[in-house]
C-alpha positions in Angstrom: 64.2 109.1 102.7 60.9 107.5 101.6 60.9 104.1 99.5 60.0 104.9 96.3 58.7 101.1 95.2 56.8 101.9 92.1 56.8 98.6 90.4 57.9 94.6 89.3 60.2 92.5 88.0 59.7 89.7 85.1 61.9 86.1 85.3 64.6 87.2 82.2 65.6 84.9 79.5 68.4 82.7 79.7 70.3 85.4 78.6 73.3 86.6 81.0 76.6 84.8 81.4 78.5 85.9 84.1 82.5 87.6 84.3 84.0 90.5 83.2 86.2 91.6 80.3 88.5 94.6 81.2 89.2 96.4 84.3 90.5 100.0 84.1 92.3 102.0 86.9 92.9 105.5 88.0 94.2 107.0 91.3 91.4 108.6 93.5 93.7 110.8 94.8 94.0 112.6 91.3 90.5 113.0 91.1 88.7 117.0 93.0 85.8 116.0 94.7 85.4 119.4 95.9 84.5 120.6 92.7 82.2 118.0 91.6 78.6 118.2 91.9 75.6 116.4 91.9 77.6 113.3 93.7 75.1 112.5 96.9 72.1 111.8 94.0 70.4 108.5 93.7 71.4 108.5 90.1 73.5 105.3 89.2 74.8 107.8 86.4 78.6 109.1 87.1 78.6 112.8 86.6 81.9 113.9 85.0 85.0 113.7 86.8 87.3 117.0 88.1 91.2 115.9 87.9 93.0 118.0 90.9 94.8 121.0 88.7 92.8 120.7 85.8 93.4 118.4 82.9 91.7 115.0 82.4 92.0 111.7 84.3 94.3 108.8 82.5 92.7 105.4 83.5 94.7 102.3 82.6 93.0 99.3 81.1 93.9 95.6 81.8 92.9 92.7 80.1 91.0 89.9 82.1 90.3 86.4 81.0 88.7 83.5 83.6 87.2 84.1 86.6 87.0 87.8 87.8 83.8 89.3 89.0 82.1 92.2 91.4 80.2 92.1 94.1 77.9 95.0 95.2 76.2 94.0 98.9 74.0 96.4 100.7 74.3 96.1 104.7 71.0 98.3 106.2 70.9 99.2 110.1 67.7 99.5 111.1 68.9 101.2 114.1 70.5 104.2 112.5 68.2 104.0 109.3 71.9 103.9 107.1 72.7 101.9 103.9 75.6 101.6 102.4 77.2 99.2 99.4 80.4 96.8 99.9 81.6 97.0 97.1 84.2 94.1 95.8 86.1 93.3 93.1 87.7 90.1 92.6 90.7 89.8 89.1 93.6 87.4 88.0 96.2 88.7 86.7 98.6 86.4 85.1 102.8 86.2 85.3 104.9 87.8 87.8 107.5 89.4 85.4 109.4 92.7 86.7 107.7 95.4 85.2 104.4 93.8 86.0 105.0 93.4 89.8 106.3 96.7 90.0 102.9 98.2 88.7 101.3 95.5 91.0 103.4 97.2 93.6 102.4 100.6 92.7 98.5 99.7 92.8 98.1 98.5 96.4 99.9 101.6 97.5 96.7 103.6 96.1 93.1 103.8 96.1 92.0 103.7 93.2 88.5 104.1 91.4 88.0 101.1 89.4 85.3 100.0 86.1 84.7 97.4 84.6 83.1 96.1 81.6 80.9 93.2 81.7 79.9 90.8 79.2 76.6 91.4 78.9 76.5 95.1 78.2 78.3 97.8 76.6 78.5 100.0 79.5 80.9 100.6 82.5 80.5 99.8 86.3 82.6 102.3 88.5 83.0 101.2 91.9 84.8 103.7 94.4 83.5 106.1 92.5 83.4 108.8 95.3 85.3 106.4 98.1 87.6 105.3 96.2 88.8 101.2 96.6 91.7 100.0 98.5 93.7 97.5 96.7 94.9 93.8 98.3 97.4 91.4 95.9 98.2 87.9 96.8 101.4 86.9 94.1 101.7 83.8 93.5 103.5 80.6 92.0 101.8 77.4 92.1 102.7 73.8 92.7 101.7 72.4 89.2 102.7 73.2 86.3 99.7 74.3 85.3 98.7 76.6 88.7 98.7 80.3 88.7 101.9 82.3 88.0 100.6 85.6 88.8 98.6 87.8 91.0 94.9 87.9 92.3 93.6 91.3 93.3 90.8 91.9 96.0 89.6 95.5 95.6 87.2 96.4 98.4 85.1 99.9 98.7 81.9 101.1 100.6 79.2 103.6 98.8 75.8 105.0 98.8 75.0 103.5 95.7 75.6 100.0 94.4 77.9 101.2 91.4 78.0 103.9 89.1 77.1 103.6 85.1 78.6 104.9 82.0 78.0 104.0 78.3 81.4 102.9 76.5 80.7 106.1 74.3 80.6 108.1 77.3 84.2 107.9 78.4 85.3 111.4 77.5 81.7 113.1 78.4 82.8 112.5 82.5 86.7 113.6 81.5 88.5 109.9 81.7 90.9 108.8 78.3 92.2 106.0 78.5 95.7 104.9 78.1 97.2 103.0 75.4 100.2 101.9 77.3 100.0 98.6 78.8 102.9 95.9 80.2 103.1 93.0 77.4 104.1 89.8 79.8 
């Protein structure tokens, strides 16, 4: 594949703050890659989702505060002319009660395909769009008072492209609604 380089990049403003504000699930094994197309481009756009036996995809939104973040690394062989994307994402999740450690439970037995919203824009991020990301939780109770009671979630993935984008608006254009239910801790 040639590089296709065509131009610059200005210094921004002091613009961006960093973190993100929600992180929404759904279980790649629900989703028919199959009978998807256009998924191999170089288009950071997500192309609309197939849900295995028809029907459309329920993601699950959770609420983040504090420090949670993504990372999207490229690692390039020179020797085998491949690139690929480690993909990580990093949340807090706060109190351990039943309901929510059972869902906890329920996550790390799944990949899941995972977006978030950042604070900057109004669009999504999908990471394991096409991989799917596999899900590690370390619960905890802290010392202090004032330490975590809770659970911190490494989600790790590898793909062709960095992420995938969708505009907010777009949600139901690529066959994803998202569920009102959520655990109230």
């Amino acid at each position: 594949m040639a590089c296709n380089l065509s131009t610059g990049r200005t210094e921004p403003c002091k613009q961006y703050i960093g973190g993100i504000d929600y992180i929404y699930l759904f279980k790649w094994s629900e989703v028919d890659y199959d009978n998807m197309s256009n998924l191999q481009s170089e288009n950071l756009t997500m192309v609309s989702y197939v849900k295995n036996g028809g029907g459309t995809l329920t993601a699950y939104k959770f609420d983040l505060k504090g420090i949670n973040s993504f990372e999207s690394t490229s690692t390039v062989s020179h020797e085998t002319a491949g690139k690929v994307y480690d993909q990580s994402i990093t949340i807090t999740l706060k109190g351990l009660d039943t309901l929510s450690v059972k869902e906890f439970n329920e996550i790390v037995s799944e990949k899941t395909v995972a977006f978030v919203r950042e604070r900057n824009t109004n669009d999504y991020y999908i990471f394991g769009a096409i991989n799917g990301m596999t899900n590690n939780v370390v619960l905890t109770s802290g010392q202090a008072a004032a330490d975590l009671s809770g659970a911190t979630f490494t989600m790790t993935g590898q793909e062709r492209l960095p992420y995938r984008r969708v505009e907010v608006s777009a949600l139901s254009s690529i066959n994803i609604a998202i569920s009102g239910t959520q655990i109230n801790p």
